[in-house]
N, C-alpha and C positions, 0 to 999 in steps of 0.2 A: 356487555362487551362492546366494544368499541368497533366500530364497520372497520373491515377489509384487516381485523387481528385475527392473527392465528396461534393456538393456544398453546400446540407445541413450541412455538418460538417465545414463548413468554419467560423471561428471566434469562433467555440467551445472549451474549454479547451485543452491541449493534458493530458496523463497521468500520469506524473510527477505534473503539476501543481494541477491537480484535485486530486491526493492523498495531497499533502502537503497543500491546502487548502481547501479541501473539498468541490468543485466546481461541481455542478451538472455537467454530461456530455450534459445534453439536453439543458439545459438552465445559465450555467455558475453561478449561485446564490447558494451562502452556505450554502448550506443543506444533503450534502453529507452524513458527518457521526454522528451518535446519540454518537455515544462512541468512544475512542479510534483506536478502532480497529472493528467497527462495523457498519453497513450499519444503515441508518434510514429508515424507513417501505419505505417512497416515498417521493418524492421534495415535500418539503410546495410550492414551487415557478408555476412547472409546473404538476405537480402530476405524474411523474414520477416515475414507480414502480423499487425501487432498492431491494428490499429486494427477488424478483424471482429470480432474478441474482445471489445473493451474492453466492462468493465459500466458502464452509467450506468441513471438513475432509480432506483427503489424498492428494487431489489437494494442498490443503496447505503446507501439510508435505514436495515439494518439493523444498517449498522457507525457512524453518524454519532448515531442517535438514543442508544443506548446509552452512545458518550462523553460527549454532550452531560449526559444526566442524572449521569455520575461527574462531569464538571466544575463542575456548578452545586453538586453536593453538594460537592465538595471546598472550592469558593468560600465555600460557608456555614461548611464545619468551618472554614479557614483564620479567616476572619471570627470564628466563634466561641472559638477559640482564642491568637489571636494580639492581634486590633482592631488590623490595620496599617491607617493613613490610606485614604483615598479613594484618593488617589494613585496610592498603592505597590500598591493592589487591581488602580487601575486599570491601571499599566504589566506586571504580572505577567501579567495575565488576555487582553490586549491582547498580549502577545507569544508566550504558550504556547497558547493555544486553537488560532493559525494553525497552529502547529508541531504541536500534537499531532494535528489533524483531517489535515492535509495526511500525516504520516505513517502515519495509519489508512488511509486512503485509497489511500495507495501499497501498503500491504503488501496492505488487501483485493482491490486490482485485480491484483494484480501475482499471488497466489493464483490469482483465477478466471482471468486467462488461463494462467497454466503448467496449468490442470486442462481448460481448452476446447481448449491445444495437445495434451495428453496423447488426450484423448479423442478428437480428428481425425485422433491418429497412430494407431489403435489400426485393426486388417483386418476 
């Protein structure tokens, strides 16, 4: 067995998978998230409580503030390099900002709890 595996987690999601399809950590069945960006109370599957875990406030601010400055910077490169209309700025930036925040989001929630359930399982 390979150092620092543990055997209960073997065949579990990792967490990329479980944020992009909302894969319970316990039991790998799609019950993840109620919303977007939001934890469901507990697995319909194994009754897994996700919603003790979920992070919200400031924790978060560490994953949101950080895209936010690539995306403005990006907005300006795009702008500086391209000069697409008002328009085409505006439907670009207007469609990808939800998308990419809502994906940061998931992956960073979906992280701290496989890392709150690890740490609850541990004697």
């Amino acid at each position: 067995m390979a150092a620092g595996s543990n055997p209960a987690s073997k065949g579990q999601p990792g967490c990329v998978r479980a944020a992009l399809f909302g894969l319970c950590p316990a039991c790998g069945a799609r019950t993840l998230w109620e919303a977007p960006a939001a934890f469901a109370p507990a697995c319909r599957a194994c009754g897994t409580a996700f919603a003790l875990h979920e992070p919200r406030g400031r924790g978060l601010f560490l994953v949101v503030l950080p895209l936010t400055v690539l995306l403005v910077l990006a907005a300006l490169k795009l702008d500086e390099a391209l000069r697409p209309p008002l328009w085409v700025q505006g439907l670009l930036w207007i469609t990808l900002v939800p998308l990419l925040v809502t994906a940061a989001l998931r992956l960073a929630k979906t992280c701290a709890l496989m890392r709150a359930l690890a740490r609850s399982d541990r004697p």
